[in-house]
C-alpha positions as CSV (number, residue, x, y, z in Angstrom):
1,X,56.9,27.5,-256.0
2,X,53.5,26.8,-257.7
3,X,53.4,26.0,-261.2
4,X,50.8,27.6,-264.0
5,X,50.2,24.6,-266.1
6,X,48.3,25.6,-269.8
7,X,45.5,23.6,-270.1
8,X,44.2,22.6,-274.0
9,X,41.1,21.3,-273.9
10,X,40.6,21.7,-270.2
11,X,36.6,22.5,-270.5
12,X,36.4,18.4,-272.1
13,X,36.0,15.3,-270.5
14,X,39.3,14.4,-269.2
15,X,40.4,17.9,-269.2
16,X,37.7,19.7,-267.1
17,X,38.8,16.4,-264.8
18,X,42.4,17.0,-265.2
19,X,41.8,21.2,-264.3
20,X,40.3,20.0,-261.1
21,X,42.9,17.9,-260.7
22,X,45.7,19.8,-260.5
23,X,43.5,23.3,-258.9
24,X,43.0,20.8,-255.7
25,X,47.2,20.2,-255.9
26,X,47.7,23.6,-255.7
27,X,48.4,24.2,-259.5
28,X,48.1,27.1,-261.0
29,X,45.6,26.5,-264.4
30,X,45.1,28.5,-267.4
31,X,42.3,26.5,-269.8
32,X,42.2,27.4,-273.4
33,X,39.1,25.8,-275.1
34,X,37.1,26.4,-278.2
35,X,34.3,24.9,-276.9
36,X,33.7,22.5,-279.5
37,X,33.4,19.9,-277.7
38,X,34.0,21.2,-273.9
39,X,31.4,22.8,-271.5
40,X,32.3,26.2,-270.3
41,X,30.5,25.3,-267.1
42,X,32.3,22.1,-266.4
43,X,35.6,25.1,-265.2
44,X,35.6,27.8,-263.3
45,X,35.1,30.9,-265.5
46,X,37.7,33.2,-264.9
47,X,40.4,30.4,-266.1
48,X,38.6,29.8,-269.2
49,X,39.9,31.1,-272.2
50,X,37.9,30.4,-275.6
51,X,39.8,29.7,-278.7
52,X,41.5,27.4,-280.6
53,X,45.0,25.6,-280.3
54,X,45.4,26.3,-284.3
55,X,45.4,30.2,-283.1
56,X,48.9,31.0,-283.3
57,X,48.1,35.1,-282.6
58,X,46.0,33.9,-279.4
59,X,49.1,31.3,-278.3
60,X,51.4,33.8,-278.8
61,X,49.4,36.9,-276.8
62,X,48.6,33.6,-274.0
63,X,52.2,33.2,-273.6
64,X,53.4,36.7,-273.5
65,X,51.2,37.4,-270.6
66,X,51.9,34.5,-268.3
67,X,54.6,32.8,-267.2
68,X,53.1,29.2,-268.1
69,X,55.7,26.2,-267.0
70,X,54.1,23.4,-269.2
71,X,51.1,22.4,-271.4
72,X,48.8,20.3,-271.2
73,X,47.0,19.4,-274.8
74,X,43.6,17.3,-274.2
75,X,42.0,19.1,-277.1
76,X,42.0,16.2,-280.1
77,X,39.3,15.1,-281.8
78,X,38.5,11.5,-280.8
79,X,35.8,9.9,-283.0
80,X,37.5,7.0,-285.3
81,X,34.2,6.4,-287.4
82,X,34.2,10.2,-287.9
83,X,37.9,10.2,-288.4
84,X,37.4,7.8,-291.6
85,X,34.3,10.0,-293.0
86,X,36.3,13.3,-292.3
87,X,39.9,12.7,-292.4
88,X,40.8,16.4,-292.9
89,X,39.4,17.0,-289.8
90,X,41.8,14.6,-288.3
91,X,44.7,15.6,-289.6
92,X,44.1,19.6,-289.2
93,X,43.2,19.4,-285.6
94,X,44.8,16.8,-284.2
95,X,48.4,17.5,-286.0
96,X,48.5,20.4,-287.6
97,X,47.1,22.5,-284.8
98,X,49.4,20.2,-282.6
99,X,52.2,21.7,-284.2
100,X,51.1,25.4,-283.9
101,X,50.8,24.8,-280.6
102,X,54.2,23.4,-280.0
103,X,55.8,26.0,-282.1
104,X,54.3,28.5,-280.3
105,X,55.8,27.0,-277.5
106,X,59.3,27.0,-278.6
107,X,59.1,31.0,-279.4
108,X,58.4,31.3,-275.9
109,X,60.4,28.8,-274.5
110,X,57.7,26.6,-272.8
111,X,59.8,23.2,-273.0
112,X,57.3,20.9,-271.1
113,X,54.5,19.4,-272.8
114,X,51.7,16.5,-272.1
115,X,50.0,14.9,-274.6
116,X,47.2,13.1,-274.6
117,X,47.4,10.1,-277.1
118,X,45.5,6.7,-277.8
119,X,46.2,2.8,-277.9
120,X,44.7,3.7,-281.5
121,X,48.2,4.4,-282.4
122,X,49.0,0.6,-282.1
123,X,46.1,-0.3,-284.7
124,X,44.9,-4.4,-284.8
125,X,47.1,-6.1,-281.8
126,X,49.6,-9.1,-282.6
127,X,49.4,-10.0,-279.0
128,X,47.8,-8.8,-275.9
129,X,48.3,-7.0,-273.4
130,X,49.4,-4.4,-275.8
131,X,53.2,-2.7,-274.6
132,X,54.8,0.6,-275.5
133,X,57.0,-1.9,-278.0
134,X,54.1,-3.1,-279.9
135,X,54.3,-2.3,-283.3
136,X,53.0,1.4,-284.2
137,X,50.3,0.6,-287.1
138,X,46.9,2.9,-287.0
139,X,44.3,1.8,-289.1
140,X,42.5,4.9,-288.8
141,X,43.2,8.0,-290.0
142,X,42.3,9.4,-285.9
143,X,45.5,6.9,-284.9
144,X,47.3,8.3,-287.7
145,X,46.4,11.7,-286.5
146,X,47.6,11.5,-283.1
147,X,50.8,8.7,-284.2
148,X,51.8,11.9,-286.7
149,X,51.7,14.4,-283.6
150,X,53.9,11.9,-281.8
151,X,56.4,11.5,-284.4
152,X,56.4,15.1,-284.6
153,X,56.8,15.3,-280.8
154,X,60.2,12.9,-280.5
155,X,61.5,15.2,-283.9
156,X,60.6,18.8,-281.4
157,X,63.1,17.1,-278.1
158,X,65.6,16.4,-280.7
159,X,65.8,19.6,-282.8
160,X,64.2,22.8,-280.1
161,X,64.8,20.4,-276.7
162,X,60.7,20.3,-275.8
163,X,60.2,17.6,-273.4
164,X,57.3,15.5,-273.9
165,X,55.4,12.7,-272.4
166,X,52.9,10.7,-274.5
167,X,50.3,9.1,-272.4
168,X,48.1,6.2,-274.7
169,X,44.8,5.6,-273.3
170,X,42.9,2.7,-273.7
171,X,39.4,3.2,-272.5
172,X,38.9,6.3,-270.2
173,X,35.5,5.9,-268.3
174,X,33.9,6.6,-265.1
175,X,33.7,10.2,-263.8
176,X,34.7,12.3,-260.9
177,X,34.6,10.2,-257.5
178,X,32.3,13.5,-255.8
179,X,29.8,13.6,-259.0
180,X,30.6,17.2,-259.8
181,X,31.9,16.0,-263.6
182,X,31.4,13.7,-265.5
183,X,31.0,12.4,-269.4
184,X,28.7,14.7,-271.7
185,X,29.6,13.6,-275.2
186,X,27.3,14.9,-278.0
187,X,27.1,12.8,-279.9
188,X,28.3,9.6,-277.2
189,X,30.2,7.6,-278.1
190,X,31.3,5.5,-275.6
191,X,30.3,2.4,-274.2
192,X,29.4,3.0,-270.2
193,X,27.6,6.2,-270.9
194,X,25.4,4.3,-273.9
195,X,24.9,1.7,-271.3
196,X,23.8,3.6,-269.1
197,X,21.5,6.3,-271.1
198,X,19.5,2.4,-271.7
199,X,19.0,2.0,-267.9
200,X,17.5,5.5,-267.3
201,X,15.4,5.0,-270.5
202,X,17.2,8.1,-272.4
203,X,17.7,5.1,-275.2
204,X,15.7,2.0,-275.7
205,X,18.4,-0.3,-275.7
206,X,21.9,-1.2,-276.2
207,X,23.1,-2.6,-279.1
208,X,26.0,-5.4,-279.1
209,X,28.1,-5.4,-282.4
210,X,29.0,-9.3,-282.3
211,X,28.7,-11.9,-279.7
212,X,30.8,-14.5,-281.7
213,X,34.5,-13.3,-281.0
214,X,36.6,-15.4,-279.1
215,X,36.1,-14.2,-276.1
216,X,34.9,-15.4,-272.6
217,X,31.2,-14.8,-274.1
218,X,31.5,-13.8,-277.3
219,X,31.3,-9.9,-277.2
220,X,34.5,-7.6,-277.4
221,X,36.8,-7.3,-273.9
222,X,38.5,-3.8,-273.6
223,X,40.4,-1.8,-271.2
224,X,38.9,0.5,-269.2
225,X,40.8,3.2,-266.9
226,X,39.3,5.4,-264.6
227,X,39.3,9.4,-265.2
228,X,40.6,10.0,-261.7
229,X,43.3,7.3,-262.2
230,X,44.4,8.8,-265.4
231,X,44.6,12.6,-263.8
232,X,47.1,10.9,-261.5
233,X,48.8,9.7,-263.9
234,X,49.0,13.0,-266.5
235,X,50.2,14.8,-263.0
236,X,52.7,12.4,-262.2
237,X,53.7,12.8,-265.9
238,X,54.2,16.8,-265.3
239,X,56.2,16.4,-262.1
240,X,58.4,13.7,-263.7
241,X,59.1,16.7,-266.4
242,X,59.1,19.7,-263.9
243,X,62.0,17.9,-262.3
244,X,63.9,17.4,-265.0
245,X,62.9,14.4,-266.7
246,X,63.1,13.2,-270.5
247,X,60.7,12.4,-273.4
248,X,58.9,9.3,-272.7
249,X,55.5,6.9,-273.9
250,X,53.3,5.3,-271.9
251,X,50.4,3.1,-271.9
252,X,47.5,4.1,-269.5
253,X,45.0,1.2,-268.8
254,X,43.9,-1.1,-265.4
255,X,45.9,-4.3,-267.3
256,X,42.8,-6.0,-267.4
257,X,40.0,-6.3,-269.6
258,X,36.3,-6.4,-269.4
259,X,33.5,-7.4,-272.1
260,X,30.4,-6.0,-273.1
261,X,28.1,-8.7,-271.8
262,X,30.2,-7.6,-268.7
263,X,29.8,-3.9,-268.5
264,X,26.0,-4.5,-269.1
265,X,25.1,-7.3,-266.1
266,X,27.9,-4.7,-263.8
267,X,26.0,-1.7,-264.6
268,X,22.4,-3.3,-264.1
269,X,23.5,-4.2,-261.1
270,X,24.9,-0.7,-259.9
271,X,21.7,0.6,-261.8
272,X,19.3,-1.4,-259.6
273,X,17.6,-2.4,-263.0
274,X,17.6,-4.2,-266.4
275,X,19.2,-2.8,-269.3
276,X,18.1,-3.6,-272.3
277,X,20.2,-4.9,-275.2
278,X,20.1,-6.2,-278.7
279,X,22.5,-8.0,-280.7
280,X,23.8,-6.4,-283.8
281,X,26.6,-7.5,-286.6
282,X,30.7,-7.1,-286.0
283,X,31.8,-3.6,-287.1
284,X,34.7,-3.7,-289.1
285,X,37.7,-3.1,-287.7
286,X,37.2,-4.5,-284.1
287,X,39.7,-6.5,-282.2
288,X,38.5,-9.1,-279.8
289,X,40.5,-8.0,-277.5
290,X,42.1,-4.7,-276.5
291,X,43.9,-4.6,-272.9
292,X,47.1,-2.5,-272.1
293,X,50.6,-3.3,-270.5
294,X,50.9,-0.6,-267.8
295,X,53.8,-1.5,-266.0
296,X,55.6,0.8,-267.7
297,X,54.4,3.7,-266.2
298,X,54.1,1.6,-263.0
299,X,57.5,0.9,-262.3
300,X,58.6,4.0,-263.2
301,X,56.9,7.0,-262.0
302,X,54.9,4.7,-259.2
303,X,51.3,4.9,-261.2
304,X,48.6,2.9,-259.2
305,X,45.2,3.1,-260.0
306,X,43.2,3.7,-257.1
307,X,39.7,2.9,-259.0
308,X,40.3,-0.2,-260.7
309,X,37.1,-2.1,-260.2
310,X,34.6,-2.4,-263.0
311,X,31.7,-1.8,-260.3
312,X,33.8,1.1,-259.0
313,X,34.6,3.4,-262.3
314,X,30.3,2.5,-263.7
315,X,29.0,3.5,-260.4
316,X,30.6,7.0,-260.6
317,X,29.3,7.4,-263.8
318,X,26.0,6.0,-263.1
319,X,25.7,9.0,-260.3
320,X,26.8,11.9,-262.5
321,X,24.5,10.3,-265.2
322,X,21.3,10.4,-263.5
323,X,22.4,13.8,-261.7
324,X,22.7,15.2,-265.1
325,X,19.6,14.1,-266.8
326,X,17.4,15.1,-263.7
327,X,17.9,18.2,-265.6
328,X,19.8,19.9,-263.4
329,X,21.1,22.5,-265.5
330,X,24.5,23.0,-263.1
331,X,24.8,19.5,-262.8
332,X,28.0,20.3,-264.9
333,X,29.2,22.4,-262.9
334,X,32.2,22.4,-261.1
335,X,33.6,25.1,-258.6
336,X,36.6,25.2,-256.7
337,X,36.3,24.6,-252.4
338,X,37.8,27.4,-250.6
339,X,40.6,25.1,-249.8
340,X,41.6,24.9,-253.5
């Protein structure tokens, strides 16, 4: 029996990647996006519909007209330095649209629900690698945001019986393994694609925010977890769910972590050139050190990251990167084989 899967957020990073994800498993996918954020090429068109998750009237009409089995919600907003300028933001979209959505879901009995959550929630680590029992303590209000939706989540199984799995990323990176998606952030954020825009030239260098923590070398070591590997993950997530399963947490990361120093000497290498860098002051508010405890999910729905290698998740994203600022204006672009 194929499945029709609600996708929030699907026209984003992780959720365009997730869409195609589960369209090559033989899903069936609505995407609701507002486009925010999202590409409307980075989907096929005729699953894309554009709205909000804070529309209760759109849910509603959504979920009256298809038989939708479980939802996927990828549509927070992500930014922590934003999150401390605009907290409202936060707070509105990523928990009190949450909960329209889920309530929306309830009137309709849709009991199955993916969220997409963040190691955020754990705020400054007392030890590391960082498990599922760490202590929950956000020291931003974008944590707060998303630890609020969870709370909110465990209080929906126990009152209306909506089955959730959280799924706390550390650092997503890399982009699809065939170079049809990939990570187009405006403003970007993150650390590969910055890194990268500095070895096609797009920025004149890199800056490192401290190179005096103790660390290997000085600079900051994170977690970072493949896009691909964390589609496998979110879908093994759904099936655990479709089948039956209860409400659980998990931590998605490779285990491991990497610096900064290191991300820049792997991707000049995968690059072909130098990057240039320059060393900056410590933000506030950084840990040295920020690498998950996975084998959570490991042991028990049989996660295993199948792009684990630094080299491996930068060189993807150094081939949608360049693709894309060739100016390729599909380069985005994403359409289904006939075999999907």
């Amino acid at each position: 029996m194929t499945r029709t899967i609600l996708v929030a957020g699907g026209a984003g990073y992780i959720g365009s990647h997730m869409v195609k994800h589960l369209l090559e498993h033989d899903y069936q996918v609505i995407v609701l996006d507002d486009l925010s954020k999202g590409h409307a090429d980075a989907v096929p068109s005729d699953i894309l519909i554009r709205g909000s998750i804070g529309d209760a009237r759109l849910l509603d009409q959504i979920f009256r007209q298809r038989s939708i089995d479980a939802v996927m919600h990828f549509a927070g907003f992500i930014e922590v330095g934003e999150s401390v300028r605009k907290p409202e933001k936060y707070y509105r979209n990523n928990f009190a649209n949450t909960l329209v959505l889920t309530e929306a879901m309830c009137r309709h009995e849709v009991s199955r629900f993916i969220f997409s959550s963040t190691a955020a929630v754990y705020g400054n680590p007392l030890q590391t690698p960082i498990s599922e029992a760490h202590p929950l303590q956000p020291i931003n209000p974008y944590g707060a945001s998303k630890l609020m939706a969870e709370q909110a989540l465990r209080d929906f199984d126990h009152a209306r019986g909506l089955k959730s799995i959280v799924l706390r990323y550390f650092n997503a990176a890399g982009a699809d393994p065939g170079g049809q998606l990939g990570e187009r952030h405006h403003p970007e954020t993150h650390l590969i694609p910055l890194v990268l825009d500095a070895a096609l030239g797009v920025r004149d260098a890199i800056t490192i925010y401290g190179d005096d923590y103790d660390t290997e070398d000085g600079t900051c070591v994170r977690d970072y977890v493949h896009v691909a590997d964390l589609c496998q993950a979110h879908r093994l997530a759904l099936d655990s769910l479709l089948s039956g399963g209860s409400s659980k947490a998990y931590n998605l990361g490779n285990g491991r972590g990497f610096s900064v120093r290191e991300v820049i000497d792997t991707a000049s290498r995968v690059a072909g050139r130098a990057i240039p860098f320059q060393i900056g002051a410590r933000r506030a508010g950084d840990p040295a050190r920020l690498v998950a405890d996975s084998r959570k999910i490991k042991q028990e729905l049989a996660w295993s990251p199948e792009y684990a290698s630094l080299e491996t998740i930068i060189g993807h994203a150094w081939t949608h990167r360049r693709e894309h600022f060739k100016g390729h204006g599909s380069s985005g672009l994403w359409k289904p084989s006939a075999a999907a």
